[in-house]
C-alpha positions in Angstrom: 0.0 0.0 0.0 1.6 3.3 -1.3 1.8 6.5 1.0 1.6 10.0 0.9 4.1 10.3 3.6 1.7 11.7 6.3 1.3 9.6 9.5 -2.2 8.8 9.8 -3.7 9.7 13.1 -5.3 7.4 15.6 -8.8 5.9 15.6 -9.4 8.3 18.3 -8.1 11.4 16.4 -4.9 11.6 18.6 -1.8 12.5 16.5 1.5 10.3 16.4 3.8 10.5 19.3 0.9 12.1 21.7 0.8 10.7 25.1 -2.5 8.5 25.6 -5.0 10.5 27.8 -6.1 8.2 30.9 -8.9 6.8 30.7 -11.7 7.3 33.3 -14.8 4.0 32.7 -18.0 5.8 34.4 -20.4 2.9 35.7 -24.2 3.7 36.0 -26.3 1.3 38.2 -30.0 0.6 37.5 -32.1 2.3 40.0 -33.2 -0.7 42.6 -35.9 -1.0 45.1 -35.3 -0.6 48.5 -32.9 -3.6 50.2 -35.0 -5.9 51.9 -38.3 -4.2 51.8 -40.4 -5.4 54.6 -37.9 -7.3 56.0 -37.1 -4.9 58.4 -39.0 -3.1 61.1 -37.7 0.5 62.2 -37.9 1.2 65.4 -37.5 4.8 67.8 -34.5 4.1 70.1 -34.0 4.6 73.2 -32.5 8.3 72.8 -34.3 11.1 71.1 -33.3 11.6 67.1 -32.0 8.0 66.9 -33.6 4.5 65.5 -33.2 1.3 65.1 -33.7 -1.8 62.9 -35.3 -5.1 64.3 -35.4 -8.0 61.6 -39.4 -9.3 61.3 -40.3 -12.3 62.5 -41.4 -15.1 59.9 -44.6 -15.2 60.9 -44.9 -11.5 60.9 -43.2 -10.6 57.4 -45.7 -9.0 54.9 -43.0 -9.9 52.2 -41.1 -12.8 51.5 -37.9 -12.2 49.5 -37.8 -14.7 46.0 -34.9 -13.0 44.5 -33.0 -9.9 43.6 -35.6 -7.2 43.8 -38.8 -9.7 43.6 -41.0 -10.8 46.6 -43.4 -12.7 47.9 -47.0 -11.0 49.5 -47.6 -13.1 52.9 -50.9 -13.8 54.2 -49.7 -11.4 56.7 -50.1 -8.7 54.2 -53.9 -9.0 53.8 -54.8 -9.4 57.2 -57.1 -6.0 58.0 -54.9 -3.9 60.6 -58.3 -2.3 61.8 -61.2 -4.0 64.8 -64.0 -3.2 61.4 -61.7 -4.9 58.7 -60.7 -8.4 61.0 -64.4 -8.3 61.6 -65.5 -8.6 58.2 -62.6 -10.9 57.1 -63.5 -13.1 59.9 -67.4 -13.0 58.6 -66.0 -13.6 54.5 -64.2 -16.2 55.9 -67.3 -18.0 57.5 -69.0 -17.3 54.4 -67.0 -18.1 51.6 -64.0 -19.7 53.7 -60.8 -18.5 53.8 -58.6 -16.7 50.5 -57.0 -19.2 48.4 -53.1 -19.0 46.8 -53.2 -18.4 42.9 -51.0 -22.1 42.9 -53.9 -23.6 44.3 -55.8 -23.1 41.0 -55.1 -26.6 39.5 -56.4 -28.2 42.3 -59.8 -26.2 42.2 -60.4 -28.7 39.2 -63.6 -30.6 38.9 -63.7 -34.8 38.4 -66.4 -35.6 35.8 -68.6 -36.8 39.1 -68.5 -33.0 40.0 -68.8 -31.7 37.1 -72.3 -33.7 36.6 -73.4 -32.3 39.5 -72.2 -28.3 38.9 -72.7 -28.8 35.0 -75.6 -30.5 34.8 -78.2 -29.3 36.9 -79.7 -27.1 34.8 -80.3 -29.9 31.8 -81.6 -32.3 34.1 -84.2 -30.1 36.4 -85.6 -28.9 32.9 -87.2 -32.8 32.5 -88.9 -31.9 35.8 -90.8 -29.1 34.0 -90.5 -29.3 30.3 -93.2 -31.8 29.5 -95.5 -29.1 31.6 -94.9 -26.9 29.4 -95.8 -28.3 26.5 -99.0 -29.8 27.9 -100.0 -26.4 29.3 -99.8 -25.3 24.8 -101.8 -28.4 23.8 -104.5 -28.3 26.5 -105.5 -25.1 24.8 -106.9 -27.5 21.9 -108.6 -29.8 24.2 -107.7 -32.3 26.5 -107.2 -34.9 23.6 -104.8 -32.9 22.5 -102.3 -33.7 25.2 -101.8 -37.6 23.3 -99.5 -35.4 21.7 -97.0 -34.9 23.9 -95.2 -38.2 23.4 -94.2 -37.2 19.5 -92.9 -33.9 20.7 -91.1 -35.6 23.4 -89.7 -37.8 20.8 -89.0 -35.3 18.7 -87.0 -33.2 21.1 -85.0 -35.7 22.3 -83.9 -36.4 18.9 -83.1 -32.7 18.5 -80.8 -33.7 22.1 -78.8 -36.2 20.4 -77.8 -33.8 17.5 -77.2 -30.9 19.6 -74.8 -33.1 22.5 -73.1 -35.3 19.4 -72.5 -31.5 17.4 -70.9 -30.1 20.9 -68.7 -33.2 21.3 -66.8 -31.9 18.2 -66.8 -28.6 19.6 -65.2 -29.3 22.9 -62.5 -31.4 21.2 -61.8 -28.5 18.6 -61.9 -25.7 21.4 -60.4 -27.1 25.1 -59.8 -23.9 26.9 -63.7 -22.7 26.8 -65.6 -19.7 26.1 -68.5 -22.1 23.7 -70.4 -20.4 21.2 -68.6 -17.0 21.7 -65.1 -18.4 21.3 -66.4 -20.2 18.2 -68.0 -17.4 16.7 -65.5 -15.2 16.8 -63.5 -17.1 15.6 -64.8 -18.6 12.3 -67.9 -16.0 11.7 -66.4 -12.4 12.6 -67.2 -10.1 15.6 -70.4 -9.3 15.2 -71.5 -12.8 15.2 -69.2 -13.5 18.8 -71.4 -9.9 20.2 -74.9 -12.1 19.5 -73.3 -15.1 20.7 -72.2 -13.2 23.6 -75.2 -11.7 24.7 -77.5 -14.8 23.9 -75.6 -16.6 26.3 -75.7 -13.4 29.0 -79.7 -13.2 28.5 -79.8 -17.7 28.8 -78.0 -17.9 31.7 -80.0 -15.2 33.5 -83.0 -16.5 32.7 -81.4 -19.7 33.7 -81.3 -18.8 37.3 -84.8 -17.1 37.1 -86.4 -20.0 35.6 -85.0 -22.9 37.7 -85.4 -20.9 40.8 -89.0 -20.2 40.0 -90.0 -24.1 39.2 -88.2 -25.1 42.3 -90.2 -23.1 44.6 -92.9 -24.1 42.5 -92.0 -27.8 43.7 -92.2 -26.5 46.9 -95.7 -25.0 46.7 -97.2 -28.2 45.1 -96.4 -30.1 48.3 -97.5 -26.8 51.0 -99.7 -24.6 49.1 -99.9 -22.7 52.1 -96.2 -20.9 51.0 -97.9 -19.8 48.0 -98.0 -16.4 48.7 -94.3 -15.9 49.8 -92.6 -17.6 46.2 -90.9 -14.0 45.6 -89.2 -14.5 49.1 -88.1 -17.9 48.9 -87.3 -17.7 45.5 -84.2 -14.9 46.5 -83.5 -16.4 49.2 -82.6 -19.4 47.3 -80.8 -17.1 45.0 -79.3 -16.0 47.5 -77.5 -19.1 49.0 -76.5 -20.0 45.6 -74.2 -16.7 44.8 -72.7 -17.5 48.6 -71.9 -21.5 47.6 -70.4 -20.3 44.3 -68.5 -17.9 45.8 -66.9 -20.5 48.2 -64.8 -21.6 44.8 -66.0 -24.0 42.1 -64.5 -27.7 43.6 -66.4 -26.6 47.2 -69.6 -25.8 45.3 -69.3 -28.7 43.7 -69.1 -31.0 46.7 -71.9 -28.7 48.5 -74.2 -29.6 45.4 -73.6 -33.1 44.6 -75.6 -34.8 47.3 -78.8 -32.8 45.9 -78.1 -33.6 42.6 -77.7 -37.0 42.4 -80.6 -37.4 45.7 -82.6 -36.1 42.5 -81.3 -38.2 39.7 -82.0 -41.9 42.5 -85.6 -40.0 43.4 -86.6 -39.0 40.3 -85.1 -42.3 38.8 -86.9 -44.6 41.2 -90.5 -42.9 40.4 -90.2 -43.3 36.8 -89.2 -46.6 37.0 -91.8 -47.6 39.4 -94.4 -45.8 37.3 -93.4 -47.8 34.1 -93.5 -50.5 36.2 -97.1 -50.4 37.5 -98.2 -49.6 33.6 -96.9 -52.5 32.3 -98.1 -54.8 34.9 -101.6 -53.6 34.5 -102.6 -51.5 37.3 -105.2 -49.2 35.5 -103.7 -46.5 37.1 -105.3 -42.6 36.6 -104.5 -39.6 38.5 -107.9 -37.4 38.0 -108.3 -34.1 38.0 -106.2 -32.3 39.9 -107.0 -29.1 42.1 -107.1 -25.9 40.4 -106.8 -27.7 36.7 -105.9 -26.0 33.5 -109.7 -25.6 31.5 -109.4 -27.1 28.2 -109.7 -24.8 25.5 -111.2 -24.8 22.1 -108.3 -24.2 19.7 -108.2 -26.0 16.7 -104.9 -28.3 16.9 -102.7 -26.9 13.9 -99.6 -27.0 12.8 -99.0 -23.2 14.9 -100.2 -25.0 18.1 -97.6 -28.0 17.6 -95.2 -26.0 17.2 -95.6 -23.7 20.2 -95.9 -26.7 22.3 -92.6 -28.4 20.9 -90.6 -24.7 21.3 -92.2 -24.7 25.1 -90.4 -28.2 25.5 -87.2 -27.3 23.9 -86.2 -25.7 27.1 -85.2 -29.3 28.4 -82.3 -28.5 26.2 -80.7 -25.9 28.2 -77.2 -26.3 29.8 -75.8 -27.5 27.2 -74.0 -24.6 26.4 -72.1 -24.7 30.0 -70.6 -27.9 29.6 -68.8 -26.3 26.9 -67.9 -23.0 28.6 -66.5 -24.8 31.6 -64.1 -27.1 29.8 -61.3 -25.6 31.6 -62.5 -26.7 35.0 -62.3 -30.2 34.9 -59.2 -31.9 35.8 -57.1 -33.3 33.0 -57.8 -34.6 30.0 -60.0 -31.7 30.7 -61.9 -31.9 26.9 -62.1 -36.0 27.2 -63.5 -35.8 30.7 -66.2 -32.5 29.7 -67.2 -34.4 26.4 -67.7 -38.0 28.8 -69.7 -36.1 31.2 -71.7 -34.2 28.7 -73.0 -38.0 27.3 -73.7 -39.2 30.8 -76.1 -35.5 31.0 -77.5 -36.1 27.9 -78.4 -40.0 28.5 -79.9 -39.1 31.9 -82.1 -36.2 30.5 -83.3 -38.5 27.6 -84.6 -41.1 29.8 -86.1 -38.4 32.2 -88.0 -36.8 29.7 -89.3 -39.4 27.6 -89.9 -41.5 31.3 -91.9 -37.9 32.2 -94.1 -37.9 29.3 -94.9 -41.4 28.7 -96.3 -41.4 32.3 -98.3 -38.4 31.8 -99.8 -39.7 28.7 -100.7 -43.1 30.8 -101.9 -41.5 33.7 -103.9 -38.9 31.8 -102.2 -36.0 33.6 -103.9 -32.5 32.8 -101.9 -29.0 34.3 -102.5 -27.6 36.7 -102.2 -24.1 38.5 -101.0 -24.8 42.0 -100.1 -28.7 41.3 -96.7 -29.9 39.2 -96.8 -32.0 36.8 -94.4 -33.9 37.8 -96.0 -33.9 41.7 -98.9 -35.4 40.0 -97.2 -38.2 38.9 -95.6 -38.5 42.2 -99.0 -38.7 43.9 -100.4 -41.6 41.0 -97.3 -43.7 41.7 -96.6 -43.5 45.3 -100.0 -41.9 46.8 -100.3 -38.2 48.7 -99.2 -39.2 51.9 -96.2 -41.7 51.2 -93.0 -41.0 52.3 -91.6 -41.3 48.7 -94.0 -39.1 47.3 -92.2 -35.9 49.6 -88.7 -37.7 48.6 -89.5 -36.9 44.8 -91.0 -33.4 45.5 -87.7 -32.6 47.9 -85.4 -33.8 45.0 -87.4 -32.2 42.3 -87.1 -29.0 43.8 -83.5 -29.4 44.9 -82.6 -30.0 41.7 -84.4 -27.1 40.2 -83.3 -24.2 42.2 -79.6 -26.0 42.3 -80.4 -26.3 38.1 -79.5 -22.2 38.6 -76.0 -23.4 39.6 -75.2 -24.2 36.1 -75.3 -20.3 35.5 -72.9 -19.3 38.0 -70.6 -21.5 36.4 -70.8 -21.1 33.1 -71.8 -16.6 33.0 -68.6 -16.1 34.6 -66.1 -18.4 32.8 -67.6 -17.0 29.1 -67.5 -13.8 31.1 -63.9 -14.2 32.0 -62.9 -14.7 28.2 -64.9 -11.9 26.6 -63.2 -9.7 29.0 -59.7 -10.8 28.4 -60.8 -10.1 24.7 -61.7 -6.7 25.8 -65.5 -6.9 25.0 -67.0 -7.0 28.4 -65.6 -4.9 31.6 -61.7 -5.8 32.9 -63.6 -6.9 36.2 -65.0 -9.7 34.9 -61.7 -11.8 34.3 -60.7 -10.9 38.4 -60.7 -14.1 40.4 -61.6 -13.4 43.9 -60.7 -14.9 47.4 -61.8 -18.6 46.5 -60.4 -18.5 43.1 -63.6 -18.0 41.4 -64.5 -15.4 38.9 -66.8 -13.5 41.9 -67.8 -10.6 40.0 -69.7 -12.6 37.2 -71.3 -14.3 39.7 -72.5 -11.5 41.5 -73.7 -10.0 38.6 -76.0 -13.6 37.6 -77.5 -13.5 41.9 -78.4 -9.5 41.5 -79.9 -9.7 37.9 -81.6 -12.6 38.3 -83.3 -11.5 41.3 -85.0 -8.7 39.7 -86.2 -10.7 37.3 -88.0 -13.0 39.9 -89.3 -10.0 41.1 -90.5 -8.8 37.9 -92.5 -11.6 36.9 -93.6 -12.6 40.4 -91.5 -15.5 40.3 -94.0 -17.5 37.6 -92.3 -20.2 35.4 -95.0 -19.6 33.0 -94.4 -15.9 32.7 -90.2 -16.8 31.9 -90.4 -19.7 30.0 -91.2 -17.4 26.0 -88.4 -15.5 27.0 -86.1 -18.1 27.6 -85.5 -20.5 24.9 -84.6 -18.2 22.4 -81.1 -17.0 23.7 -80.3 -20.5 23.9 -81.0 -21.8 20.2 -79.3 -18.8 19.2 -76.4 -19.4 20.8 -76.4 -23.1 19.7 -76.8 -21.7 15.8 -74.1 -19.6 16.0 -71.9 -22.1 17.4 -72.2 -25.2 15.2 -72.6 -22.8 12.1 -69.1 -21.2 13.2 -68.4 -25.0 13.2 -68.9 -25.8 10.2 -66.9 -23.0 9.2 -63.8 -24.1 10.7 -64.2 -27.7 9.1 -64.2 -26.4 5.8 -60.9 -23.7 6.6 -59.0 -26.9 8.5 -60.0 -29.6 6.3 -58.5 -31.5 9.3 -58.7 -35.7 8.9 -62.4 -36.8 9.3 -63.7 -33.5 8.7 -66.1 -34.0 6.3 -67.9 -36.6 8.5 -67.6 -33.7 11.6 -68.8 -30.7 8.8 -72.0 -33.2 8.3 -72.9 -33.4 12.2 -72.4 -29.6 12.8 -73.9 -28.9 9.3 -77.2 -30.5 10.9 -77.1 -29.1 14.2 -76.4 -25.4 12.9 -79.6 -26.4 10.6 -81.6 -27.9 13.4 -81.4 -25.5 16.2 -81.7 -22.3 13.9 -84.9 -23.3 13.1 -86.2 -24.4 16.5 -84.6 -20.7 16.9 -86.9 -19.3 14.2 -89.8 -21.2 15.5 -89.6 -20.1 19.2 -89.3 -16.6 18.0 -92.6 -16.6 16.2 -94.1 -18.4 18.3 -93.2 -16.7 20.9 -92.2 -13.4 20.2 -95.5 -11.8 21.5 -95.6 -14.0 24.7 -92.5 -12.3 26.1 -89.4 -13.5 23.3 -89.3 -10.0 22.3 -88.1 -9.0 25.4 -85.4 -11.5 24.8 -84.4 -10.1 21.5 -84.6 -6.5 22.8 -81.9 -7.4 25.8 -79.3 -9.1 23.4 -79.7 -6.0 21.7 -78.6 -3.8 24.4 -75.9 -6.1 25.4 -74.7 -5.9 21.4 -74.7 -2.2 21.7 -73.0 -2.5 25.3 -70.4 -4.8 24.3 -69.6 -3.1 20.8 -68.9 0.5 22.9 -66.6 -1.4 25.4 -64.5 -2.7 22.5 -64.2 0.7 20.9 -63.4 2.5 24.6 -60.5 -0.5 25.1 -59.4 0.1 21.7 -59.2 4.0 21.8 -57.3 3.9 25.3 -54.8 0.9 24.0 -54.2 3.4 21.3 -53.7 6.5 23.0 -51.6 4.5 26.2 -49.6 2.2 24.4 -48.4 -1.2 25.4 -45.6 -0.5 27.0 -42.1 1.5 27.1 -39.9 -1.3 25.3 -42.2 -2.2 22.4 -43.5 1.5 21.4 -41.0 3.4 20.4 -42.7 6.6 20.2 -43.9 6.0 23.6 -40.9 6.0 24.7 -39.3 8.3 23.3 -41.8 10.5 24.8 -41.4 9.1 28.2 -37.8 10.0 28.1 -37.9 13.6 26.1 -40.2 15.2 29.5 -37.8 13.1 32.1 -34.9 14.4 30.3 -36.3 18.0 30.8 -36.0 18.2 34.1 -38.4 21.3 35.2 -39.5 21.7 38.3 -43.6 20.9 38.3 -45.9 23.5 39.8 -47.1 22.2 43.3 -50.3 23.5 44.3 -51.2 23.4 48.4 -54.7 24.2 49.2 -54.5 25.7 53.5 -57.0 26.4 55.5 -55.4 27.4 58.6 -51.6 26.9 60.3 -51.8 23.6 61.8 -49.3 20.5 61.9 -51.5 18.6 59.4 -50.7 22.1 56.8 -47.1 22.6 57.7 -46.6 18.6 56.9 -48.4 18.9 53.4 -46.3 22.1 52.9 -42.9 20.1 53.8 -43.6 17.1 51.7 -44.6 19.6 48.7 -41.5 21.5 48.8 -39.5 18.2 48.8 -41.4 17.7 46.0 -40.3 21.4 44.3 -38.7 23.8 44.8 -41.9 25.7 42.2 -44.1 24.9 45.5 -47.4 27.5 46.3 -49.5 27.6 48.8 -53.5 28.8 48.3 -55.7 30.1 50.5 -59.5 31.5 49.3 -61.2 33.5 51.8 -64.5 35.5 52.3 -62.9 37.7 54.7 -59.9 40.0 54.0 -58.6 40.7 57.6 -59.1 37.1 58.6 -56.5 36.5 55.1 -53.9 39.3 55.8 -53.7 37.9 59.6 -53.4 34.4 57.9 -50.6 36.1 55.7 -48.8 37.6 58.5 -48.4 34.3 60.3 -47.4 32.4 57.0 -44.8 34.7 55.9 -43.2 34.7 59.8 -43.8 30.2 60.1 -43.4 29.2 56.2 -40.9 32.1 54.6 -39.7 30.5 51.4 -43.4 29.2 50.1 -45.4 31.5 49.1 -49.0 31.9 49.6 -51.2 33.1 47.3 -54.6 34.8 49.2 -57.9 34.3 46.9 -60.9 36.5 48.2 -64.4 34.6 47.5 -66.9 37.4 48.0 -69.5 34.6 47.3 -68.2 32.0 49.9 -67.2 29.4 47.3 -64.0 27.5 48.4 -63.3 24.9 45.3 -64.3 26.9 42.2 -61.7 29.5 43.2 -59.1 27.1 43.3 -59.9 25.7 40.2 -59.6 29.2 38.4 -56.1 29.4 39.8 -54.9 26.5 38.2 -56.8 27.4 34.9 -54.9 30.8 35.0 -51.5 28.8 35.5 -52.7 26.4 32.8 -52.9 29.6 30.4 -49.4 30.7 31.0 -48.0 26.7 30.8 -49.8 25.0 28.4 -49.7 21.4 29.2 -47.8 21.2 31.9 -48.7 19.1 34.9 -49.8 20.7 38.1 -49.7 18.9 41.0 -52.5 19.8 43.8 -51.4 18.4 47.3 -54.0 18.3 50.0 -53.8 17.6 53.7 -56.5 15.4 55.0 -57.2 14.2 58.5 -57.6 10.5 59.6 -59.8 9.8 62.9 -59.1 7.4 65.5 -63.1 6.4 64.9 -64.9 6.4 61.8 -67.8 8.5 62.5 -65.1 11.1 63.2 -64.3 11.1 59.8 -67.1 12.7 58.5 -66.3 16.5 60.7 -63.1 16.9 58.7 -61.7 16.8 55.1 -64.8 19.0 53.8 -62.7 21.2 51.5 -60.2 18.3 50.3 -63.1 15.5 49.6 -64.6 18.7 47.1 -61.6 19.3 46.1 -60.7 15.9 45.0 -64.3 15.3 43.2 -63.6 18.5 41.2 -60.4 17.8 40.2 -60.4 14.4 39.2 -61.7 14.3 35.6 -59.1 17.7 35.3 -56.4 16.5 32.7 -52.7 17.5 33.7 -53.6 17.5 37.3 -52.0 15.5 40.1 -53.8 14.6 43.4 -51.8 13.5 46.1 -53.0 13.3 49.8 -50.9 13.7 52.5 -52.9 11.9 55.3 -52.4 13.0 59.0 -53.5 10.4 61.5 -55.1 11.9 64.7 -55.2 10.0 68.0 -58.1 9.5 70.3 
């Protein structure tokens, strides 16, 4: 290589021969927590201005140290430090039992005997009241018209086989829950998941309503005499159920075994006994019952058929849950939901078609304050047998425990459309016992006012029932179909076929229970899933515009960062804002803490007197010299609104820039205390919380009895 004869210079633009500078290597640490945070305890010594550290106990650390700058929350830390708040954690904990570790989650997990129990209660109770319904449509043709019931009964359990074999596939396909809205979404688009949403909001509602309802029904067909108070027991029931299910889903299930399968042996035993007695001959009748249905004069057509076979389709509720709650099972969790969801179906079958065959033999006409299913009770056992009080005590077990199935399955779908930020954050919380509380607060409270809407009548809540539910099975099987023919996975013509059916199947029961229906009460139906369309549609829009304007985070968004280091970089001292009323150790502590804040620190005081401000002044300049206080005379005895002009008149001169308003407030040694102080900043803090640029920060002051 040729040169030019000049020397070149260094890479670090020294010239030849010059002495190399010493180098200085400048380490910066990353900011860290404070060392052992809540390991330590400090303590006042035994000489004035000097303390002491004393190590915690095990027992008494709120935080357990994992690692370098991680820990641990103790139990410690949530126990109330207050006589009010270990009271009511001592009554949640008789209640719902005591809070539950998030690593005890996979043991919460249901076997497929619990899971028959907590997921099928609501498909089994509805044998226990669907062949009423039905026979309370075709008695308004007559009371010959009733030999019908055994086709429909036929018919509808066919529909059962379709719609159980159809959800087999979808389990399989879709483990981790959610049903019809999971499958919507994901093979028909969002508007299709919002309807499948809210169908399943509206069914599971109407779920509790309607089980609850029939079960206290139960209960009047054995003592009329409690006829009057069904509202009552009907929320009370309501009640007890929110505070099982919000003990956790394994307890719940345990707590609601014994009822369920106390119905399945009861209920079991009477049709069996009743089939019994018919084939052996015994002539048996169970005439007219008290308060009977009067036949009517309809003519039986092809309308009337089909109003009594929508009536009966309720028996095909719950269906739904079994695939919501796949997650809860314990593994194989899909194998074990799909074996248990064969074992509902089989049960429900034979229930109904037991149910309807014996009302057919026993010429069983509805009645207004006497089940048909008590009726059947009476025929096979007599009035006064022991047996006869079994059935009716399982029967309405089973129907107000049928509500259970809701409070499992609204809050797991719940839980998903939240996560997919179409339903309020709140909803995907798990509380003390590890279930989703919220949803399941939300399914007690709503379907209480329903109860009390419609005077807890199953007649009055069966047209609106049906129709969320067929919806919801439409959308998912046709979203099923959907994803057969995208996958093309093996055996998926054979699996398009048996969801091509279904999807075909339940959207016409769908379109027949709307018609049929629709003026009976359906359209009420329609109108909610409306709403909750409209509801979930401005949720996703209000997530979307705040993910947008927030950002996901400081290492992903770039610009986001960017601008979270440009106003850190600029270093100006914010405007600090302190609202005094007088000179007091609670206002000379709020002052401290805001000058330690900035040294741009201000102190505010709005008067309707000026000599009780300039003697305020005069004291302030000779206790607090280097804050200034700023003197605002309210001639019309406002206190916040001249505060609030202050900081728009800083606003004006800094566009944008953040003020920060610190306010003293008082705490009392007793609660009822509270309430004589704080006036000024509680108003204060109301006012200035939807204020953009503003900073609230209290500085409590804790006063001693």
């Amino acid at each position: 290589m040729e040169s030019d004869g000049e020397q070149p210079a260094d890479s670090d633009g020294r010239e030849p021969g010059e002495a190399q500078p010493e180098r200085r290597v400048v380490r910066l640490q990353r900011r860290r927590g404070p060392a052992d945070a809540g390991l330590f305890e400090t303590m006042r010594a035994s000489r004035p201005g000097e303390r002491t550290l004393r190590r915690e106990r095990p027992g008494e650390q709120k935080l357990r140290r994992v690692g370098e700058d991680e820990y641990e929350a103790t139990p410690r830390a949530t126990r109330p430090e207050t006589a009010l708040g270990r009271f009511w954690a001592k009554t949640r904990g008789v209640l719902i039992g005591a809070p539950l570790a998030s690593a005890q989650l996979s043991h919460e997990r249901l076997t497929k005997v619990k899971g028959l129990a907590i997921f099928s209660s609501d498909n089994l109770s509805s044998s226990a009241y669907a062949t009423e319904e039905i026979l309370l449509i075709l008695i308004l043709a007559g009371t010959g018209a009733l030999t019908n019931a055994i086709p429909i009964a036929l018919a509808i359990s066919l529909l059962a086989v379709i719609v159980v074999t159809s959800y087999r596939q979808t389990i399989r396909v879709y483990p981790n829950g959610g049903g019809a809205y999971v499958v919507a979404k994901e093979n028909l688009g969002t508007g299709a998941s919002f309807v499948a949403g809210s169908s399943l909001f509206v069914d599971y509602v109407l779920t509790v309503a309607v089980s609850t309802a029939a079960g206290v029904a139960a209960i009047t067909s054995a003592a009329p005499e409690l006829h009057d108070a069904k509202i009552y027991f009907a929320i009370a029931f309501v009640g007890l159920l929110t505070l099982g299910n919000l003990r956790g889903i394994r307890e719940s299930g345990t707590i609601f075994a014994f009822p369920t399968y106390f119905f399945i042996f009861t209920f079991g035993a009477m049709l069996v006994v009743g089939v019994a007695r018919v084939l052996m001959g015994d002539g048996l009748k169970a005439g007219e019952p008290p308060n009977a249905m009067e036949a009517g004069t309809e003519s039986l057509g092809l309308f009337l058929l089909l109003r009594a076979f929508s009536s009966g389709c309720a028996a095909l509720t719950g269906v739904e849950a079994m695939a919501n709650g796949v997650p809860y099972f314990k593994p194989p969790e899909a194998k074990n939901a799909a074996t248990t969801l064969v074992w509902m179906a089989a049960i429900l079958s034979a229930f109904f078609l037991g149910t309807a065959f014996l009302a057919h033999q026993f010429e069983i006409v509805p009645s207004e304050t006497r089940t048909v299913v008590a009726q059947i009770a009476q025929t096979v056992f007599g009035g006064g047998s022991p047996f006869f009080y079994m059935v009716q005590i399982g029967t309405a077990m089973i129907l107000i425990l049928a509500a259970n199935t809701s409070f499992a399955g609204l809050p797991a779908a719940a839980s998903v459309m939240a996560r997919d930020g179409v339903m309020p954050k709140q909803f995907s919380f798990r509380g003390d016992r590890l279930a989703f509380s919220n949803g399941i607060l939300v399914v007690g409270i709503a379907s209480s006012l329903l109860l009390v809407a419609f005077d807890a009548e199953t007649h009055k809540l069966i047209p609106l029932y049906a129709f969320g539910v067929f919806t919801a099975f439409t959308l998912s099987q046709g979203g099923m179909v959907m994803h057969w023919r995208r996958t093309r996975e093996q055996g998926w013509r054979a699996a398009l076929i048996v969801n091509l059916v279904g999807a075909i199947a339940t959207g016409v029961v769908a379109a027949i229970i709307l018609v049929t229906k629709f003026s009976d009460g359906a359209w009420l139906s329609v109108t909610a899933m409306a709403l909750i369309v409209v509801f979930m549609w401005r949720i996703r829009v209000h997530y979307r515009t705040a993910e947008r304007q927030l950002g996901e985070g400081l290492a992903t968004e770039e610009h986001v960062a960017a601008e979270y280091y440009r106003s850190a970089a600029k270093r100006v001292q914010p405007t600090v804002l302190v609202p005094i009323e007088q000179i007091d150790r609670a206002a000379l502590r709020t002052v401290a803490y805001a000058r330690s804040m900035s040294e741009n620190a201000v102190a505010i005081h709005v008067s309707d007197s000026r000599e009780e401000a300039e003697g305020l002044r005069r004291r302030w300049e000779e206790s607090v010299p280097d804050v200034p206080l700023v003197i605002v005379e309210s001639p019309y005895r406002s206190l916040v609104e001249p505060i609030i002009a202050f900081l728009d008149s800083i606003e004006r001169t800094q566009p944008n820039a953040m003020i920060t308003v610190v306010l003293p407030e008082f705490r009392t040694h007793r609660p009822w205390q509270q309430f004589l102080h704080n006036q000024l900043a509680q108003r204060l803090k109301r006012a200035l919380l939807d204020r953009p640029n503003t900073v609230i920060v209290d500085v409590p002051y804790h006063l001693v009895q």
